[in-house]
N, C-alpha and C positions, 0 to 999 in steps of 0.2 A: 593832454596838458597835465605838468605834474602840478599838486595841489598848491605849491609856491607861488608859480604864475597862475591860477584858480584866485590866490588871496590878491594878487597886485594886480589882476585884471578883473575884479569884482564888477566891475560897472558894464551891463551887458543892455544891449539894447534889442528891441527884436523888430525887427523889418521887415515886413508884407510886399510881395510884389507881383505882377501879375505872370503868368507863365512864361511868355516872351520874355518880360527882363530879367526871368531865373533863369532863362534859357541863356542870354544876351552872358548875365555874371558868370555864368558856370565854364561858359565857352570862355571868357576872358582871361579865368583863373587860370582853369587848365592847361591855357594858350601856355601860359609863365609858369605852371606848374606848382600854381596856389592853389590851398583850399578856398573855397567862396569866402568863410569868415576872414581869411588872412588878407585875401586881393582887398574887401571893401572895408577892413579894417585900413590898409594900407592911401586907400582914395582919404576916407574920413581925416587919418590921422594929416596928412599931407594938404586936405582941404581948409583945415585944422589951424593950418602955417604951425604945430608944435614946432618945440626946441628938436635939436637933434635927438637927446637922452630921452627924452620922452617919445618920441617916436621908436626908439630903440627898444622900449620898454617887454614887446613881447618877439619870439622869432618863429616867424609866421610857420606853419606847416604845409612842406610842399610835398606834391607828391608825383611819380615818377610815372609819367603814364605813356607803354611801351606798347605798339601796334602789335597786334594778336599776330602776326603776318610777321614780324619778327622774334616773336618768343617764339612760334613756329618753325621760323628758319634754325634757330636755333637748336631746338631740339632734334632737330633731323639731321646737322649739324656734328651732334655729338653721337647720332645713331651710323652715321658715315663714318665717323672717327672709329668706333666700334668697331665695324662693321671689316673696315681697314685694320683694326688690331689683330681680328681674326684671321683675316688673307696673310697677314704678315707672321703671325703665328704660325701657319701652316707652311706659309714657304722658310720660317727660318728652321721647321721639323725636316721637310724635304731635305734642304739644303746639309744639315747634321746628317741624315742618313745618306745622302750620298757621299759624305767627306769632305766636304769643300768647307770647311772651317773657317775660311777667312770670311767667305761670305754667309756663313751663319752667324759668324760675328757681327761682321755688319749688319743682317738683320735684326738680333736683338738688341744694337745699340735704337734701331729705326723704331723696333717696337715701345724701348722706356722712354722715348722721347713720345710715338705716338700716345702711354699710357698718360706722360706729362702732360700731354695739349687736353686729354679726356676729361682729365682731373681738373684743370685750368677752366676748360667748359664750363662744367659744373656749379666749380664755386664762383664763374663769372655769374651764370643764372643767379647761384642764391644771392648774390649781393646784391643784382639788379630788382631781384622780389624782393627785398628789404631798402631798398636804398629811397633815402628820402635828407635832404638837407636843406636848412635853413638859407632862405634868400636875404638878401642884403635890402633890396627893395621891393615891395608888394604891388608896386602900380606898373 
């Protein structure tokens, strides 16, 4: 939180609850891909009946929470990609040594597209380890 919204949300409360209902909150956040403080900011302000502008007042922090089992796939993913640049590598060397030029060509067109998808890979992962965007509604 930058220290702007720090001064216009100054009024902080702290709430005790027993393991189950931080259990209960945390699964509900997450469900929606709230922090806990954002989801029961979002109950209060709405239990609240606030105006609209006041409810809008802060924008909750979500966060992106991706099954291991798909960053997973993913990285294996891009180790196939790999994997397939090299096979393609070595048949578009074959293919130049024995003369067949048309389809060495076509090879390394195959290859800077596969180097494109490696690269796409990649910066798909880092965006998804960074990606986090304000929801509209907390509840």
């Amino acid at each position: 939180m930058r220290g702007t919204e720090r001064r216009r949300m100054s009024n902080a409360i702290l709430v005790r609850l027993t393991p189950e209902a931080g259990a209960a909150v945390e699964a509900h956040a997450t469900a929606r891909g709230l922090s806990r403080a954002a989801w029961l900011r979002g109950l209060a302000v709405s239990a609240a009946r606030l105006s609209p502008a006041e409810r809008r007042s802060s924008k909750p922090v979500v966060r992106l929470v991706l099954p291991r089992e798909d960053v997973a796939a993913l990285a294996q993913l891009i180790g196939v990609v790999g994997k397939t640049c090299g096979a393609t590598i070595q048949l578009a060397k074959g293919l130049r040594e024995l003369g067949i030029g048309e389809l060495h060509s076509e090879a390394e067109a195959v290859l800077r597209d596969l180097r494109a998808s490696q690269r796409a890979l990649v910066r798909l992962i880092e965006r998804l380890r960074g990606a986090a965007s304000p929801a509209e509604d907390a509840t």
